[in-house]
C-alpha positions as CSV (number, residue, x, y, z in Angstrom):
1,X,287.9,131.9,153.1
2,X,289.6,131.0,156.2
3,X,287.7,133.2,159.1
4,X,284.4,133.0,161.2
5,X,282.6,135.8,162.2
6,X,281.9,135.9,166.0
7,X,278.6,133.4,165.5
8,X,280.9,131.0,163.7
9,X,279.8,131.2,160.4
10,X,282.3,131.5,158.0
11,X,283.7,134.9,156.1
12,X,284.9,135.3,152.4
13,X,288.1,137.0,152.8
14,X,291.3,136.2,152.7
15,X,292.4,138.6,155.6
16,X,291.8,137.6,158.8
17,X,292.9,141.1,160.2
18,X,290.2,142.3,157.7
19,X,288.0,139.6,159.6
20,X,289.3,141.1,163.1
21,X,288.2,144.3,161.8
22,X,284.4,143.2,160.2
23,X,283.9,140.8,163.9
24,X,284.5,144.1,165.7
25,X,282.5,146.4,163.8
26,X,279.6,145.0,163.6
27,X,279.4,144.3,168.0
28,X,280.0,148.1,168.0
29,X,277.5,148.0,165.3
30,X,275.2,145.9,166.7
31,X,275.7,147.4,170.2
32,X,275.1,151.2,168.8
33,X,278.7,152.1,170.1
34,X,281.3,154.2,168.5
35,X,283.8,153.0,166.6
36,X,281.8,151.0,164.0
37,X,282.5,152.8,161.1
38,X,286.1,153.5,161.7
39,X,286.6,149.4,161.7
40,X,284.3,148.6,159.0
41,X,286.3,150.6,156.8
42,X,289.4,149.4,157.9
43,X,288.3,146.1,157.1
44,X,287.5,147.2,153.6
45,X,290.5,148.6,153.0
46,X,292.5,145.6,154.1
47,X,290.2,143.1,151.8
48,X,288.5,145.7,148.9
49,X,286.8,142.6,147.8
50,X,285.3,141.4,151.5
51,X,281.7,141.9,150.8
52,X,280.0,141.5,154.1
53,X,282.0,144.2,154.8
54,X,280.8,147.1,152.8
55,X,277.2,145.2,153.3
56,X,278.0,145.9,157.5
57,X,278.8,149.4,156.6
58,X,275.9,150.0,154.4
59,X,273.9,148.8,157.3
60,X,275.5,151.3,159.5
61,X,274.9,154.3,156.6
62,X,271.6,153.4,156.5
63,X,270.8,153.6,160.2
64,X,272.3,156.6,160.4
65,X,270.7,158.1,157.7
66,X,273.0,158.2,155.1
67,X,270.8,157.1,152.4
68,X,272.8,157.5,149.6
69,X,276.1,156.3,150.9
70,X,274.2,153.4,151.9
71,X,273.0,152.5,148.6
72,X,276.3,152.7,147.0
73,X,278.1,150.4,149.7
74,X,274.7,147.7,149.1
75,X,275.8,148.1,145.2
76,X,279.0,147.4,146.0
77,X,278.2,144.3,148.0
78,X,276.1,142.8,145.5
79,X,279.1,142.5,142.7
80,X,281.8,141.5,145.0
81,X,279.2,138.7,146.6
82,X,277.9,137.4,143.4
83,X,281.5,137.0,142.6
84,X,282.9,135.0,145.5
85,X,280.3,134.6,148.0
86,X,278.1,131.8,150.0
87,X,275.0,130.7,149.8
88,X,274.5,132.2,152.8
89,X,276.6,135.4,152.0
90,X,274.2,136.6,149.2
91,X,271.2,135.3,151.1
92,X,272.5,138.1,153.7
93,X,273.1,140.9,151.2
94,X,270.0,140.1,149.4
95,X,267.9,141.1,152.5
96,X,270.1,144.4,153.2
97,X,269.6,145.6,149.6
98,X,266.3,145.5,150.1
99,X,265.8,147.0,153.5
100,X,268.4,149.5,151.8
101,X,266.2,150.3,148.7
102,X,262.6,150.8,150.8
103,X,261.0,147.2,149.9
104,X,260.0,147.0,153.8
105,X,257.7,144.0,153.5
106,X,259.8,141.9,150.8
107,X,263.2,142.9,153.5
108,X,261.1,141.1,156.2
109,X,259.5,138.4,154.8
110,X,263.2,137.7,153.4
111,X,265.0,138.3,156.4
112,X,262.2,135.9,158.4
113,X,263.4,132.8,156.0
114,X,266.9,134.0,156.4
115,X,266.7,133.5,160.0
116,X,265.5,130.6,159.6
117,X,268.0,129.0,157.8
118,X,270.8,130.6,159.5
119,X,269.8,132.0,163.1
120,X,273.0,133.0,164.3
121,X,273.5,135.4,161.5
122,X,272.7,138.4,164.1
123,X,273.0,141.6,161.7
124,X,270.0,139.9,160.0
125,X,268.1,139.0,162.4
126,X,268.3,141.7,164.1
127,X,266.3,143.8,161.2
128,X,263.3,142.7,162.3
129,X,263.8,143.5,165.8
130,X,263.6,146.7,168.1
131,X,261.6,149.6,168.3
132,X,262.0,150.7,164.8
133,X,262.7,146.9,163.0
134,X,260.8,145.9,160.2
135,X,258.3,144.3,162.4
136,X,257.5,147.6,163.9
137,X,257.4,149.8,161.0
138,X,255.1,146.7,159.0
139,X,251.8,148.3,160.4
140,X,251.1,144.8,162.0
141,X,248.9,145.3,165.0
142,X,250.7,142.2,166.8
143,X,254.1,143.1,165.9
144,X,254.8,142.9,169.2
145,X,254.1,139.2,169.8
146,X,255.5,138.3,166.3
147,X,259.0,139.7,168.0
148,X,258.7,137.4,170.9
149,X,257.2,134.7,169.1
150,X,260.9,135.0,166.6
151,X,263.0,135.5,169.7
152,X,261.5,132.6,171.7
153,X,261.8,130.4,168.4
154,X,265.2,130.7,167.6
155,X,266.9,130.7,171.3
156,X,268.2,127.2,171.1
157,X,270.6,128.6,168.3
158,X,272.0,131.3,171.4
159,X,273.7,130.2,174.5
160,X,272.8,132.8,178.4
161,X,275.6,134.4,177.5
162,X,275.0,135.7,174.1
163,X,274.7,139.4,175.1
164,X,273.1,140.6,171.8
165,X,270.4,137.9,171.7
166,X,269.4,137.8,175.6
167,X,269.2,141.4,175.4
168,X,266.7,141.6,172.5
169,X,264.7,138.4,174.1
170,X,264.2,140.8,177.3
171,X,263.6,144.0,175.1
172,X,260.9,142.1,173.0
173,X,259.3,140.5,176.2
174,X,259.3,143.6,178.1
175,X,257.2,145.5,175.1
176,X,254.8,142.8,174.8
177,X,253.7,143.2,178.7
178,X,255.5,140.6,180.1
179,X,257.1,143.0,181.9
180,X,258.9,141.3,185.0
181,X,260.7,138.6,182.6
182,X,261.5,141.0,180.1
183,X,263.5,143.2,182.3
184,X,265.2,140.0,184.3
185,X,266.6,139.0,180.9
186,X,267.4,142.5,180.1
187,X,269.7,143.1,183.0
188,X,271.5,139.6,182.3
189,X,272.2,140.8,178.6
190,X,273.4,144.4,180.0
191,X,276.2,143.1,182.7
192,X,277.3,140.7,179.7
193,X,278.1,143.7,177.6
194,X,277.7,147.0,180.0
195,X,279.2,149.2,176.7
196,X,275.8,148.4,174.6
197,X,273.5,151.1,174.2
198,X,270.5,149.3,173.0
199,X,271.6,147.3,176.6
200,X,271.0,150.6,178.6
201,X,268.1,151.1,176.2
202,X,265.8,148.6,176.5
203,X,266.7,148.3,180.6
204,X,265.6,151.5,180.6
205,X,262.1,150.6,178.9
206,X,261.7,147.4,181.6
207,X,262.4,150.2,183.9
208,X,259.8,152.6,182.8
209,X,257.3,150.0,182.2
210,X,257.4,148.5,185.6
211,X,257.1,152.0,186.7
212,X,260.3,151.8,188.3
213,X,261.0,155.6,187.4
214,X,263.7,156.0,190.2
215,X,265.8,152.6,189.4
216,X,265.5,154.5,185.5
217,X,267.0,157.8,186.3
218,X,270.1,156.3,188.3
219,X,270.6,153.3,185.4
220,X,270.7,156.4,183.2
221,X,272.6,158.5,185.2
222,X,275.9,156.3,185.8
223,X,276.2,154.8,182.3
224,X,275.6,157.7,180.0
225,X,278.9,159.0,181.2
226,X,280.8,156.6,179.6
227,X,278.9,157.1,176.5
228,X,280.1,159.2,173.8
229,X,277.8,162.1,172.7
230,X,278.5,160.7,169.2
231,X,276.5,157.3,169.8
232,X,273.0,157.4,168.0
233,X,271.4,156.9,171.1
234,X,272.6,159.4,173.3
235,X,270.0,161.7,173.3
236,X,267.3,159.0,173.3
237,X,268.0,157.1,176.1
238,X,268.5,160.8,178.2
239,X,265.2,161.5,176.9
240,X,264.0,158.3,178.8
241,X,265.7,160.0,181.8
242,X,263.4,163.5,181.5
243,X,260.3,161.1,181.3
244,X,261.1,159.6,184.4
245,X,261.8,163.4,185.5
246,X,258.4,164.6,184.4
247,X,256.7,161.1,185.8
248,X,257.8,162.5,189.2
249,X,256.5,166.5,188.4
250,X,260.0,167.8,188.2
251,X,259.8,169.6,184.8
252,X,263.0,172.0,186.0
253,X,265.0,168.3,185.6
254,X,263.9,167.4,182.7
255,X,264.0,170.2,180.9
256,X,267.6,170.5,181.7
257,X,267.8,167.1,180.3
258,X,266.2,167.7,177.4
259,X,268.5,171.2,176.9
260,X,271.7,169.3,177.5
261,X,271.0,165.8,175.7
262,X,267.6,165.3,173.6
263,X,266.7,168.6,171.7
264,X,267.5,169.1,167.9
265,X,270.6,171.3,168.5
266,X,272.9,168.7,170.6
267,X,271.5,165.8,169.3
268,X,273.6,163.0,167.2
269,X,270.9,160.6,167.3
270,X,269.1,159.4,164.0
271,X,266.6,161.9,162.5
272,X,263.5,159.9,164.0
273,X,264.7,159.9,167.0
274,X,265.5,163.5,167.5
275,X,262.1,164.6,165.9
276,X,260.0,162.1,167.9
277,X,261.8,162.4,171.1
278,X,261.7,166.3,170.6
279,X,257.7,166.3,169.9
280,X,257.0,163.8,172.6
281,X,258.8,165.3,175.5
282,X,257.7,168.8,174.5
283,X,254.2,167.2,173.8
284,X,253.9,166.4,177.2
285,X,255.8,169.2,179.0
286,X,252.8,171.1,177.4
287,X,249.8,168.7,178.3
288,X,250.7,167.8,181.7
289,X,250.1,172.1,182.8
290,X,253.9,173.1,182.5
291,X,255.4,175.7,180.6
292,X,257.5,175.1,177.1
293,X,260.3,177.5,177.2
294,X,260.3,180.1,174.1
295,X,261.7,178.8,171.2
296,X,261.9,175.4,171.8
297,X,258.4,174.1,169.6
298,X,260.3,176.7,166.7
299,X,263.9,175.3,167.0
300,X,261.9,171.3,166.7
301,X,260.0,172.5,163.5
302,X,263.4,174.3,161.9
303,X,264.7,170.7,162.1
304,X,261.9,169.2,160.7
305,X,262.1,171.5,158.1
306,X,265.3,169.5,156.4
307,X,263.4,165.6,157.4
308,X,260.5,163.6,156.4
309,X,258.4,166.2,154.5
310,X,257.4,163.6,152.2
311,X,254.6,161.5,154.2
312,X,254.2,157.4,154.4
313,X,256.2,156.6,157.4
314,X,254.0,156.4,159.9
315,X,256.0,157.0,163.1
316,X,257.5,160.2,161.5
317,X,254.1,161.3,160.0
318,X,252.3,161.6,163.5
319,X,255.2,163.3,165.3
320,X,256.0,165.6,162.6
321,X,252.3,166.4,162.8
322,X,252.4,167.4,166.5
323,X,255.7,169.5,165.7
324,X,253.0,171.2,163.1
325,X,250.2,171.6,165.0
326,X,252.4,173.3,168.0
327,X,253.7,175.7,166.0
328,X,250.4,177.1,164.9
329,X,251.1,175.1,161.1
330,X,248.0,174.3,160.7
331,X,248.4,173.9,156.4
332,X,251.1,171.2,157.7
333,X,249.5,169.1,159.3
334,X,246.0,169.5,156.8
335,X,248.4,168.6,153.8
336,X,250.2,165.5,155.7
337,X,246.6,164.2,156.4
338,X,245.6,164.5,152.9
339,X,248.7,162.8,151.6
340,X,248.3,160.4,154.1
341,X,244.1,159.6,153.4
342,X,245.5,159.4,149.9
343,X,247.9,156.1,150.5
344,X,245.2,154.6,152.9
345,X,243.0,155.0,150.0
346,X,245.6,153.3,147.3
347,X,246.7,150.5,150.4
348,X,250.1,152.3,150.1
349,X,249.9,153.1,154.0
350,X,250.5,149.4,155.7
351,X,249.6,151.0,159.3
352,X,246.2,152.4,157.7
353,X,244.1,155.1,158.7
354,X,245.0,155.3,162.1
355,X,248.3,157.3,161.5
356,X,245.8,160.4,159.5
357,X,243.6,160.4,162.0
358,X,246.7,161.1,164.9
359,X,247.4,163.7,163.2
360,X,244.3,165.1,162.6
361,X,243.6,164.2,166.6
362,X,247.0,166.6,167.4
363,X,245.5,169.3,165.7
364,X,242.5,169.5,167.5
365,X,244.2,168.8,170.9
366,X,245.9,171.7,170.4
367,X,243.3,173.8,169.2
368,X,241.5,173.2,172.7
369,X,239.0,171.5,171.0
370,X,239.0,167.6,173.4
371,X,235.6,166.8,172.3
372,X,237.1,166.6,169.0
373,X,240.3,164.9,169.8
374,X,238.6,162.3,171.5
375,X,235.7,161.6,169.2
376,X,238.6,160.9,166.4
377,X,241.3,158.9,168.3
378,X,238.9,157.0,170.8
379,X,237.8,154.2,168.1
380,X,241.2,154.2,167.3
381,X,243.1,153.5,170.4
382,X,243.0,149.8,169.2
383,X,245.2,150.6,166.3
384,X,247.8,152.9,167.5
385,X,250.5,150.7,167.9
386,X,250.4,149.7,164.0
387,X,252.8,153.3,163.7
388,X,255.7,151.1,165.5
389,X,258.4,152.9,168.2
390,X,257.8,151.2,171.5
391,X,255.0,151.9,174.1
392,X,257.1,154.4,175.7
393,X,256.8,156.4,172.7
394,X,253.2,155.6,171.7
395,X,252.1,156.4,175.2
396,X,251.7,160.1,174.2
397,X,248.9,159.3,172.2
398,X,247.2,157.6,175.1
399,X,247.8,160.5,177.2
400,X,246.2,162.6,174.1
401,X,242.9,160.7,174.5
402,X,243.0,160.3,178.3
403,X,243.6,164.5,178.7
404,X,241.0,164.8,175.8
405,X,238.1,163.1,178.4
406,X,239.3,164.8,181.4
407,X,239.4,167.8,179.7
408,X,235.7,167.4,177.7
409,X,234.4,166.3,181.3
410,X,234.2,162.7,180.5
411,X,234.7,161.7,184.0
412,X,233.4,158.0,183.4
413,X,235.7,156.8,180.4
414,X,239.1,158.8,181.6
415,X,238.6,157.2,184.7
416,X,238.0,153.9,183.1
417,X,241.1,154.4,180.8
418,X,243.2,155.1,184.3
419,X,242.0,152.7,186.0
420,X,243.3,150.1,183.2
421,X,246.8,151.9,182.9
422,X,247.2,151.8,186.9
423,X,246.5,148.2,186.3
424,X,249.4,147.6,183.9
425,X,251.8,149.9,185.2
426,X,252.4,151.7,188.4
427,X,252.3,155.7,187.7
428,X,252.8,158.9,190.1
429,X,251.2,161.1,186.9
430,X,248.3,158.7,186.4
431,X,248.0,158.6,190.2
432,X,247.6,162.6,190.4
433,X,245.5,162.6,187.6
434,X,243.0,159.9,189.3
435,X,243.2,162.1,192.3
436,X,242.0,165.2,189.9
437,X,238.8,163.6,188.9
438,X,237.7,162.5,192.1
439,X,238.1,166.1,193.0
């Protein structure tokens, strides 16, 4: 052992070009930039018995997808670290094997005592963070707050110029309201590190929730140049760029958006991504009076054919319903509801029932039936944000209910439900919709 990684805790290997190599890999890592994998591996290669390194690298499988390639790198990891590694070191791969393997709730309460004990180990504690962390996807209804509440805790372990913490301090302020400091803390983290993607990510989010549409689309528009089309979040954060498009009414711009960057076909972002960003925009193409060109709702549900068909993740389940319901799949979405009521009955669902009845909601929504719609998801609304994905992303299912009064002629609570989104956030859509109902 004679390296540190970049938060000064020490590496077992005896390279320190394959140190060079993991340091690097896992900022690209960590900031969702190219390049990752390419010097991950390297480092592997220069010390085959580095185990933080194939753990990095199984990190990186795993977010992309890679399920299986992913497990065998975790393997990997395990014998090389129960050979030569720290106390911390195992601690570490201990928490990704199980993130790995699909033991959620045992990954977070694990990675939570990890982080404790050594805060500055960043590619653990960044598990529970973000929009899809293990907080997010634990169907806690204050996940929210618990990310702020870690954040705020641990601080005095970061210095202001730790770009990768002060940008997840403003990303998890920002998505629990405090929208003014979240996106002040966000813009520091983003000039420390301007080639971060979760950077331009979560700015993009302060943006939008501030309803500061405009400053959105031109953040968006000068850095996603420089991004390559192969970083996962590519299409994601130009989807944030067509909501901000369709916030104004311009559906012609976003649409071209969503045809050049976001749908399924150009897309290099994770599979959750593409399938919720795809439903979503379409989604609300559709519900706010404009027209879905032919053959995009098909070319979502081909995708979806190859992703998620097994249900019990929330935030996929309720996305992959609307995908259903759009297409006329109405034996979809029934089965995925029944599957669903099933693991709410066993406790197997940690959200609960709120994610069956979404779906159930999106089926009636599109069947024109709003009465319906609203008499499922209006005791719900509460519970909504137990599916995870930020409130960017859950806001189509306020939008679901809010149509759904408008639309059943229940004047009195859409315009109470408008009146408390004006409150929190500026809006030119929710403005034109107030302006409907007093007509």
């Amino acid at each position: 052992m004679n390296d540190l990684d970049n938060h000064g805790l020490p590496l077992s290997t005896s390279s320190d070009l394959a140190a060079g190599r993991y340091r690097h890999g896992v900022d690209l890592l960590l900031s969702a930039w190219p390049g990752a994998a390419e010097a991950l591996d390297e480092a592997i290669a220069t010390d085959p018995d580095f185990a933080l390194a194939y753990a990095a690298r199984a990190r990186l499988h795993a977010v992309r997808s890679e399920i299986a390639s992913a497990k065998a790198k975790i393997e990997k990891a395990e014998e090389l670290v129960a050979r030569h590694g720290t106390e911390r070191e195992r601690s570490h791969v201990q928490v990704l094997s199980l993130a790995i393997n699909g033991q959620a709730a045992r990954a977070l309460a694990r990675a939570l005592q990890h982080a404790e004990q050594w805060p500055r180990d960043i590619l653990i504690l960044s598990l529970p963070l973000g929009a899809f962390g293990l907080f997010a996807f634990s169907g806690m209804a204050d996940h929210d707050q618990a990310r702020v509440d870690l954040c705020e805790r641990l601080a005095p372990n970061f210095g202001a110029d730790d770009w990768w913490f002060i940008t997840y301090l403003g990303w998890a302020h920002t998505e629990n309201g405090n929208v003014t400091h979240g996106r002040d803390l966000t813009e520091r983290g983003y000039d420390l590190r301007i080639e971060n993607a979760n950077a331009a990510h979560a700015l993009s989010h302060a943006m939008y929730e501030g309803g500061a549409n405009e400053d959105a689309e031109r953040l968006i528009a000068g850095w996603l140049p420089r991004y390559d089309r192969a970083g996962i979040l590519h299409g994601h954060i130009a989807w944030h760029s067509a909501l901000a498009a369709l916030e104004r009414d311009d559906p012609a711009r976003a649409l071209a958006i969503y045809a050049d960057h976001v749908q399924p076909s150009v897309s290099n972002g994770m599979p959750v991504n593409v399938v919720s960003d795809a439903a979503s925009f379409l989604w609300r193409l559709q519900a706010y009076g404009h027209t879905v060109p032919a053959g995009l709702w098909a070319q979502a549900s081909s995708y979806c054919d190859h992703c998620f068909q097994r249900a019990g993740f929330a935030f996929a389940d309720v996305h992959m319903a609307v995908i259903a319901a759009a297409v006329g799949n109405r034996q979809a979405v029934e089965e995925r509801v029944q599957s669903l009521t099933d693991l709410v009955e066993t406790g197997a669902l940690a959200a609960g029932p709120v994610v069956p009845a979404i779906c159930r909601a999106a089926l009636s929504f599109f069947d024109e039936n709003y009465a319906d719609c609203a008499r499922i998801l209006e005791p719900m609304a509460g519970e909504v944000v137990r599916i995870g994905g930020s409130g960017a992303q859950r806001e189509m299912i306020e939008d679901m209910l809010l149509l759904s009064f408008m639309r059943s002629g229940n004047t009195a609570k859409a315009r109470l439900l408008l009146d408390q989104r004006l409150h929190r956030r500026p809006s030119p859509r929710d403005t034109r919709w107030y302006a409907t109902l007093a007509a």
